[in-house]
N, C-alpha and C positions, 0 to 999 in steps of 0.2 A: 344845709348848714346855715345858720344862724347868723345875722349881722354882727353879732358881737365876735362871732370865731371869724366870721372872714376879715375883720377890722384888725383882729390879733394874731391870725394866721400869717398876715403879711409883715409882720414885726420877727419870724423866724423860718419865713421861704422869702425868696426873691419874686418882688411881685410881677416879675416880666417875661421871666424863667416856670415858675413854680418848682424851684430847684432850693435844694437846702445842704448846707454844707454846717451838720451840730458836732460843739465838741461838749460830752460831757465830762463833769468833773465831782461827780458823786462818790469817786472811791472811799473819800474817807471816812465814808458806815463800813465798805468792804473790805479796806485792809489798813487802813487807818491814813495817816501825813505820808504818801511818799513822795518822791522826788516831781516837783514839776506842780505839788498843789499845799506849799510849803507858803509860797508869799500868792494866794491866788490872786487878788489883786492884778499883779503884773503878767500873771499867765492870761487873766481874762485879756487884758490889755493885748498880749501880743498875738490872744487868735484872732479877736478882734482887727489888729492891723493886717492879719493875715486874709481882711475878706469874710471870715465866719459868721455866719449866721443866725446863731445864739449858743448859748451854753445851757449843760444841764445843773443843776446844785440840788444839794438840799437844802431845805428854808433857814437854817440857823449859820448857813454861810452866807446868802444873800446879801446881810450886810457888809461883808468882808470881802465878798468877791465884786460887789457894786461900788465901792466907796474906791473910785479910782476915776480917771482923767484919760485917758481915749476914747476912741469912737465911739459908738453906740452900738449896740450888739443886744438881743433878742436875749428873753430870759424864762427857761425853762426848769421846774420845780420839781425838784422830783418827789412820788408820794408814797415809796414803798424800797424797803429794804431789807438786811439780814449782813452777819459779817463771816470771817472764814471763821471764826472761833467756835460757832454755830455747829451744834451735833449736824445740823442739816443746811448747807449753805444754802442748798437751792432753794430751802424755804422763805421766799419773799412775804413780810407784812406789812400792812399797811402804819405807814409813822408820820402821814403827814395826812391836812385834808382839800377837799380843791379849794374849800372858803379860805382858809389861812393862807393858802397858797396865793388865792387871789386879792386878798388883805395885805400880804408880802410885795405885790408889783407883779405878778407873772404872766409874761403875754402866750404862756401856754403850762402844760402838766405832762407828767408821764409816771408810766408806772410799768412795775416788772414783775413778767409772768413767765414761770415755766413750764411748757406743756409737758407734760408726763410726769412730775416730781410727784413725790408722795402726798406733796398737799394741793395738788393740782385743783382740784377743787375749792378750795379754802381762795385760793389765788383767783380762778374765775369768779366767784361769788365778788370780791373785791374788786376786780376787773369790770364787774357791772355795773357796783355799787360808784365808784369814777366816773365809768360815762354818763350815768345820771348825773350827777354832780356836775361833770365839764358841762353839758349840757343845759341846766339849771342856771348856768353862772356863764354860759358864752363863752368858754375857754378853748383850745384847742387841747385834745388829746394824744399825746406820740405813747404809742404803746412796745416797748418791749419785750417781743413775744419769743422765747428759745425753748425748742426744743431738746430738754433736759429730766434723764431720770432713769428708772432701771430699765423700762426698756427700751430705752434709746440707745443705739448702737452707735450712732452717728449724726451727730445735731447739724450739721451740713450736709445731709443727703436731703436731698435734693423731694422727695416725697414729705418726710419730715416738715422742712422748713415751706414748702406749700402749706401745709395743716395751720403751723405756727401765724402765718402772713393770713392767711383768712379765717382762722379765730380774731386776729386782729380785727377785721372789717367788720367781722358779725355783731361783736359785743359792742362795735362802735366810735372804733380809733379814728381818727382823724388821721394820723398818719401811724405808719409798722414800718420797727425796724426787726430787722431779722440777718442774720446769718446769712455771710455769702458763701454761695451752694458751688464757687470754684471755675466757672464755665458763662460766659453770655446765654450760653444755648440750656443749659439747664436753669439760670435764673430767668431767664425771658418765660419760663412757667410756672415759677411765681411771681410774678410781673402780672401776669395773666390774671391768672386764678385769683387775684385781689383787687375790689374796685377803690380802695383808697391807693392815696402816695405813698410807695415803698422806697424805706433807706435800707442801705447796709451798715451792719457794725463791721468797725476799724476789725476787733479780732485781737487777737495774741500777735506779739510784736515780731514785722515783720521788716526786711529791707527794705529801702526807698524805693527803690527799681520795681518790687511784690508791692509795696501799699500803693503805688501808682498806676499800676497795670490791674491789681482788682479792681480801683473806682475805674476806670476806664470801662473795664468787662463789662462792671453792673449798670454804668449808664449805656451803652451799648444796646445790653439786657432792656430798657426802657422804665430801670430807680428812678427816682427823686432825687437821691444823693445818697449823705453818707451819713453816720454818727462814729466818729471817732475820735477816741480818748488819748492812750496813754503813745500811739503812735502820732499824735499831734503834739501833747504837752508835754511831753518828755523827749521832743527831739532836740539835737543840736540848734538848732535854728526852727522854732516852731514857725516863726512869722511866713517864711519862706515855703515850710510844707503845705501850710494851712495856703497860702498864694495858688501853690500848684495842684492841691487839690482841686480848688476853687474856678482854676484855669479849666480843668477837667469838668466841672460839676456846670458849671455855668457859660462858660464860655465853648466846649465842648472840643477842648483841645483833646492831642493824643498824650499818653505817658511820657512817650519821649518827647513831646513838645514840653511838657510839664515839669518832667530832669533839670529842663535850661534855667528855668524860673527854680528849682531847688538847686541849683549850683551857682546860681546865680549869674548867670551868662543871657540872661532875658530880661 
């Protein structure tokens, strides 16, 4: 890796940890304003006070998600989309590029790929064509990789999501995020089988008690951290989850050490 990605690298991991705790906030190509990325502004604001590590956008929010007055928080661009309106949601294109990206302010990029979709191919070609780009331009790349499509029976088994995590490495990620596979014991082999930093996605929205005891699992497992969205910015109290994530990711508490910091008794 390149001076320039490890100079920007540490603007969205913890440079003491090499632990990362991203929330993105890209839904609005995929399902348009919903709750939580209405005044982004103030969301970035409070995952930020939450500890987080950078956020994801797309370039034409950047101004609207930066132009706020808390901490300072890492910023990650994303370069590739599709919406549900889409005959083929899984079909991800590329709508952004790493230069604009990097013209924009972004101390990294990412991009979304699914393994088995019908244009899976269309998507790695794209996939390659970024990491030269990141590459080129010193950026760091987060790549995420799901496995998704007709024959995918189950994007969290644990075979699968191995494939997905080192396609990541091959093409050239920086970091992979992927699909938690449910178990320490079955992510600890894709842990394995990838030589860059693996996160886990947040996922479909689950309870505090479930979003705290997967990051615990996957760091257990031997993650990086995590990328989570709408169980971050759409909770009751983000500041407080994004805290106890954080408690877990970096500090290497337990879940239930975690709880106390989300009820606020720590």
């Amino acid at each position: 890796m390149g001076i320039g990605k490890e100079v920007r690298k540490e603007r969205i991991m913890n440079r003491e940890t090499g632990k990362t705790v991203i929330v993105p906030m890209d839904h609005g190509v995929t399902v348009g304003p919903i709750r939580g990325l209405i005044d982004l502004p103030k969301t970035v604001d409070m995952v930020a006070e939450g500890g987080a590590n950078a956020v994801v956008e797309h370039v034409g929010m950047v101004g609207q998600g930066h132009r706020r007055y808390g901490r300072d928080i890492g910023l990650i661009v994303h370069l590739s989309g599709s919406t549900t309106l889409s005959p083929d949601p899984n079909r991800k294109v590329l709508v952004c590029s790493v230069e604009r990206a990097v013209r924009t302010g972004a101390d990294a990029v990412s991009i979304h790929v699914n393994i088995g979709a019908e244009n899976e191919g269309e998507m790695l070609e794209a996939f390659g064509e970024v990491a030269e780009g990141a590459d080129y331009w010193g950026i760091p790349l987060l790549a995420m990789v799901y496995p998704r499509g007709p024959k995918v029976a189950n994007e969290k088994d644990v075979e699968n999501v191995k494939i997905a995590a080192r396609v990541g490495a091959e093409l050239g990620a920086d970091i992979v995020k992927v699909p938690y596979t449910g178990s320490p014991k079955t992510f600890k082999d894709v842990v394995e089988g990838c030589p860059v930093p693996v996160v886990i996605a947040g996922g479909s929205k689950l309870s505090d008690e479930e979003t705290l005891k997967m990051v615990e699992g996957a760091m257990k497992a031997g993650a990086s951290g995590l990328s989570m969205g709408r169980n971050a910015f759409q909770h009751e109290h983000p500041v407080r989850l994004v805290s106890a994530a954080c408690a877990i990711v970096q500090e290497g508490k337990t879940a239930k050490e975690a709880m106390k910091i989300l009820e606020g008794k720590a």
